[in-house]
C-alpha positions as CSV (number, residue, x, y, z in Angstrom):
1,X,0.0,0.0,0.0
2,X,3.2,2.5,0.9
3,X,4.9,1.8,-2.2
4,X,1.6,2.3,-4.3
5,X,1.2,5.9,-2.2
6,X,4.5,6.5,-3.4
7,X,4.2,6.2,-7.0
8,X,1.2,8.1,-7.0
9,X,3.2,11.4,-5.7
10,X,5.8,10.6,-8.2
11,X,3.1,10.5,-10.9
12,X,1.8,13.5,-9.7
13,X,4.9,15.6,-9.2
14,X,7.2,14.4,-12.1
15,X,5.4,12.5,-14.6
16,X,4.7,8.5,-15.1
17,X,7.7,8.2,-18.1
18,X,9.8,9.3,-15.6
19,X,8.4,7.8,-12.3
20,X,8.0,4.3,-14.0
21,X,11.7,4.1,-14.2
22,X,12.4,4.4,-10.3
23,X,13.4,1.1,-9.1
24,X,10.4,-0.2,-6.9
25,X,12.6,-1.5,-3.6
26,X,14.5,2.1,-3.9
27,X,11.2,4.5,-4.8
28,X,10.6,5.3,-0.9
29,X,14.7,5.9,-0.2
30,X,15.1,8.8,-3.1
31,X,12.3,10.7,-1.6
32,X,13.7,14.0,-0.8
33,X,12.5,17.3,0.8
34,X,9.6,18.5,-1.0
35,X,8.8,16.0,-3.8
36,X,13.0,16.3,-5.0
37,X,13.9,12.7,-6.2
38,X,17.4,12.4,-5.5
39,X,18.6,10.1,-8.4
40,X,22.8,10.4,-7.9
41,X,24.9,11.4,-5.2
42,X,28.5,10.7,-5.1
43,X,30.6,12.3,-2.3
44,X,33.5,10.4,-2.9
45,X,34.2,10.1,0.4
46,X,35.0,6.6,0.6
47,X,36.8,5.8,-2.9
48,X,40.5,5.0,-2.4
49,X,43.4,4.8,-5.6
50,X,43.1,0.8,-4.4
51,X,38.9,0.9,-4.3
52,X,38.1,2.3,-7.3
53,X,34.3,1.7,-7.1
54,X,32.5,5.3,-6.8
55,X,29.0,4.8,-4.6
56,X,26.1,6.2,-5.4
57,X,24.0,7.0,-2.5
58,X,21.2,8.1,-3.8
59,X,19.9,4.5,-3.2
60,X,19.3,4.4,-7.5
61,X,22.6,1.9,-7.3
62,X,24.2,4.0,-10.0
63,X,27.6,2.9,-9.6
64,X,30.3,4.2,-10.9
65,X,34.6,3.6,-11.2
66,X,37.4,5.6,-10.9
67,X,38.3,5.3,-15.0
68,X,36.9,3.3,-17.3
69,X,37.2,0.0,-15.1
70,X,37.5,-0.9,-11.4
71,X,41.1,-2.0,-12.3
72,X,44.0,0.2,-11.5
73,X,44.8,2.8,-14.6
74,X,46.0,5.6,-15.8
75,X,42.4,7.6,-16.2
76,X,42.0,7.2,-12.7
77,X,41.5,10.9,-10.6
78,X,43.3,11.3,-7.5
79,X,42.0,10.9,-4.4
80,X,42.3,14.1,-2.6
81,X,41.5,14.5,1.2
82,X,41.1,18.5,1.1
83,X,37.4,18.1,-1.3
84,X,34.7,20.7,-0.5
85,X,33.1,18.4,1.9
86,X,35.5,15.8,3.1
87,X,37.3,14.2,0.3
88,X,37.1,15.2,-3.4
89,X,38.6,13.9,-6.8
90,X,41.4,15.3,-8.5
91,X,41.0,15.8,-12.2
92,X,44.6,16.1,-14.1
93,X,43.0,17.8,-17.2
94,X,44.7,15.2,-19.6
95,X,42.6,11.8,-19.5
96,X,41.3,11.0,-16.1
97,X,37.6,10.5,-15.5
98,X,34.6,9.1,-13.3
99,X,32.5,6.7,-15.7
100,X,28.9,6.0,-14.9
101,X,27.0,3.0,-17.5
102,X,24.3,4.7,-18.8
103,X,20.9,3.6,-16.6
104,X,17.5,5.0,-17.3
105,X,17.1,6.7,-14.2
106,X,19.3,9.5,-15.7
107,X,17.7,10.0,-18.7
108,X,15.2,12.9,-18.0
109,X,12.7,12.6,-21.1
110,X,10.3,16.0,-19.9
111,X,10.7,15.9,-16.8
112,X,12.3,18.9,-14.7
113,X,15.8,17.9,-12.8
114,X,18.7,20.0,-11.1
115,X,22.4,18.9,-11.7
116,X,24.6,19.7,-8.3
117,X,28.5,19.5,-7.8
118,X,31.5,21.6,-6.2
119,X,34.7,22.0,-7.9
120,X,38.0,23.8,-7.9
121,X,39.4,24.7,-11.2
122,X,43.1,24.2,-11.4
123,X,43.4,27.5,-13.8
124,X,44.6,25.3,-16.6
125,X,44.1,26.8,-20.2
126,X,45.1,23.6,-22.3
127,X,46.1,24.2,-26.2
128,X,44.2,21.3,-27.8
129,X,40.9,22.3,-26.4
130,X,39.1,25.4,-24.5
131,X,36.0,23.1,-22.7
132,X,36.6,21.5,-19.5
133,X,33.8,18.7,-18.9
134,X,32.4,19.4,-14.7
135,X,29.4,16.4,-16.1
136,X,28.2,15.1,-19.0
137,X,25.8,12.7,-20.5
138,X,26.7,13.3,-23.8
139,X,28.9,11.9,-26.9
140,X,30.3,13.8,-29.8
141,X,27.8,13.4,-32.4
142,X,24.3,11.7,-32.3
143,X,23.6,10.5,-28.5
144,X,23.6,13.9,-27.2
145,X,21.6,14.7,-23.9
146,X,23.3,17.3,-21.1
147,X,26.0,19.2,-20.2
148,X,27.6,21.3,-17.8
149,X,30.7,22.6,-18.7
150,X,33.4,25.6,-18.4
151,X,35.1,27.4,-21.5
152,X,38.5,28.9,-20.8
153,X,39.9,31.9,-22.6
154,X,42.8,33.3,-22.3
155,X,40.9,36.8,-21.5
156,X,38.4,37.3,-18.7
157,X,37.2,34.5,-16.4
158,X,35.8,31.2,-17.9
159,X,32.8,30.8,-19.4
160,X,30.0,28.5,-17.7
161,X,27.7,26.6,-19.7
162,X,24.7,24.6,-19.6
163,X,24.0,22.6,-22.7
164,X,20.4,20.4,-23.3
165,X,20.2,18.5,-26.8
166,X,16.6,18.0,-28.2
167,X,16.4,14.1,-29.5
168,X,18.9,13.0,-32.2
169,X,19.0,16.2,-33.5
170,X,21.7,18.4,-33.5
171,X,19.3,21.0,-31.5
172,X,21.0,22.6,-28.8
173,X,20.1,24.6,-26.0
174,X,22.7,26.2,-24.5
175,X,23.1,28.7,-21.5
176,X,26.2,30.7,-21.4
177,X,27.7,32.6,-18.7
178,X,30.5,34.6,-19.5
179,X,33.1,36.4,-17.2
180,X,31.9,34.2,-14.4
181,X,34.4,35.5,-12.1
182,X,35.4,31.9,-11.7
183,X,39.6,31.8,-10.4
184,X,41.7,29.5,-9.9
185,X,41.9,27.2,-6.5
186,X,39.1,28.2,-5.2
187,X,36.1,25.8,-4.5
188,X,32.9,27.4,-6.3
189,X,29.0,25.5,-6.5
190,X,27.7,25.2,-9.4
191,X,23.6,24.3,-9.8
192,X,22.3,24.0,-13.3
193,X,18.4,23.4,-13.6
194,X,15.7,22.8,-16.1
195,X,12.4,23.7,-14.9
196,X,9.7,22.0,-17.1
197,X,7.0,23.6,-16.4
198,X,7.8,27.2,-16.6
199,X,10.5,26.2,-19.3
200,X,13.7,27.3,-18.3
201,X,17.0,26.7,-18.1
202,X,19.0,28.5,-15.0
203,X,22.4,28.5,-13.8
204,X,23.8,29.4,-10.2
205,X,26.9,30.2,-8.9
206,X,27.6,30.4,-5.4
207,X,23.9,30.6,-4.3
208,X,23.6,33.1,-7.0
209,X,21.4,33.2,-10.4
210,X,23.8,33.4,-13.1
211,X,22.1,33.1,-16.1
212,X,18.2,32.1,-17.8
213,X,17.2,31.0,-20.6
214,X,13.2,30.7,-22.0
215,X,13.5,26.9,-23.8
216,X,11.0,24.3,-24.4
217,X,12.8,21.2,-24.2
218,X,11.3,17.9,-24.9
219,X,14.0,15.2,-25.1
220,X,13.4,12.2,-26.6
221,X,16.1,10.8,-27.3
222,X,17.1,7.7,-24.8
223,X,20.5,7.0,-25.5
224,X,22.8,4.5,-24.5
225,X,25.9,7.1,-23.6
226,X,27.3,6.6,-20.3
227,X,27.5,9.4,-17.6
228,X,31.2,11.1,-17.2
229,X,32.2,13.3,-14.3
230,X,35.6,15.3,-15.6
231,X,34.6,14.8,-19.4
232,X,32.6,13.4,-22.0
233,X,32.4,10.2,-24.1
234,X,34.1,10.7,-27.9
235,X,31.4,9.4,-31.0
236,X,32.5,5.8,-30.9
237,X,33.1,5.2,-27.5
238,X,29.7,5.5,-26.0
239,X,30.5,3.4,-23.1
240,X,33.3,6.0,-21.8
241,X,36.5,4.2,-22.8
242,X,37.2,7.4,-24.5
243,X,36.4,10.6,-23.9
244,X,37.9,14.5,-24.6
245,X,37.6,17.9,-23.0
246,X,38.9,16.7,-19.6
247,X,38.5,19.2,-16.4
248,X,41.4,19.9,-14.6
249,X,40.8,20.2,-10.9
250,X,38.9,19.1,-7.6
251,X,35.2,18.0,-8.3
252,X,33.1,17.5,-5.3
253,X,29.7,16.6,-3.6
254,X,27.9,15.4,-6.7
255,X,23.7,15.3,-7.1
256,X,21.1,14.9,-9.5
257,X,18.1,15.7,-8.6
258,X,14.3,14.7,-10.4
259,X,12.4,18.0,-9.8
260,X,13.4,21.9,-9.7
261,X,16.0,23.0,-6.5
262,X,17.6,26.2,-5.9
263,X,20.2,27.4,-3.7
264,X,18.3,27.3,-0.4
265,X,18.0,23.7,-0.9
266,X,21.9,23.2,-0.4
């Protein structure tokens, strides 16, 4: 009877495409304050360079690796004991990664959700690339769905950037924030949201609205692309064996969130 109650608020609040893809035995644990579904949360706090499995306690068993496996290897971040909140990752801009299997829980359809992490930019402007991957469930060409992202120039502070992709297409909806007054070294959190219902995309920075941007997003497009934290899966390695634009940094306290949150929720 609980677990019916249950899928009836979900129904109501979020939608049944996305509410049907819950897991039944986990629908009561990602209950959060206020009808928030919390469907990721990785705080890193107990991976180690010899356990390479990254939790996810969000109860959605979304489980990740350091790298592409749980084996030892060069894509591997660094465990680094001075995160935001206890201990973070540390990204070395060149190929390491956190890989997530794609699972449908993460694939939004038209449903509202807010993307939470923490991070430290290194102040790295690399010369085969300007983007620096913070998350990503995204490839290079057709199995496009989100982004969040910095751009770095070599004038004014970076660039933050919210990307959604509309179903196969090459549609974008992007949200740019220039002259963030992002520096480097120092820990900064960063909330991107899609808000269904009043259709709009908004970025915040340090508890503060950034940017909006009026967009009526529908995606359709479920793809099989694999989560990254620290980058973003290349066209023919949808799996996240290979992957480009890598962040070079501390990344932190991450959470995805069914449903529309802003700062005072953090």
């Amino acid at each position: 009877m609980a677990a019916a109650i249950f899928y009836l608020l979900c129904f109501l609040l979020i939608g049944d495409s996305v509410a049907a893809r819950l897991p039944l035995p986990n629908r009561r644990s990602v209950a959060a304050d206020s009808g928030h579904f919390l469907l990721y949360y990785a705080p890193f706090d107990d991976v180690t360079q010899h356990i390479q499995v990254v939790r996810d306690f969000s109860g959605q068993g979304n489980t990740g690796s350091l790298g592409f496996t749980t084996g030892k290897e060069d894509s591997d971040p660094t465990v680094y004991l001075n995160g935001k909140k206890g201990q973070g990752l540390l990204f070395d801009g060149v190929d390491d990664k956190v890989v997530v299997p794609h699972t449908p829980t993460l694939w939004f359809a038209d449903a509202s959700f807010t993307i939470s992490l923490h991070f430290r930019w290194d102040g790295v402007l690399r010369s085969h690339s300007n983007y620096q991957m913070l998350i990503a469930k995204h490839s290079s060409y057709a199995t496009k769905e989100w982004t969040v992202y910095l751009n770095i120039t070599t004038t004014g502070s970076p660039t933050v950037i919210f990307d959604l992709y509309n179903d196969y297409s090459s549609t974008e909806h992007k949200l740019e924030v220039p002259n963030s007054g992002i520096t480097p070294h120092k820990y900064y959190h960063v909330l991107a949201v899609y808000n269904r219902p009043a259709a709009k995309m908004l970025l915040y920075l340090n508890s503060n609205q950034i940017g909006m941007k009026s967009v009526d997003y529908h995606s359709k497009a479920k793809t099989d692309v694999a989560m990254v934290i620290g980058a973003y899966c290349t066209a023919d390695s949808l799996n996240g064996q290979h992957t480009r634009d890598h962040f070079k940094g501390v990344i932190d306290e991450v959470k995805i969130y069914l449903g529309v949150l802003d700062p005072q929720n953090f």
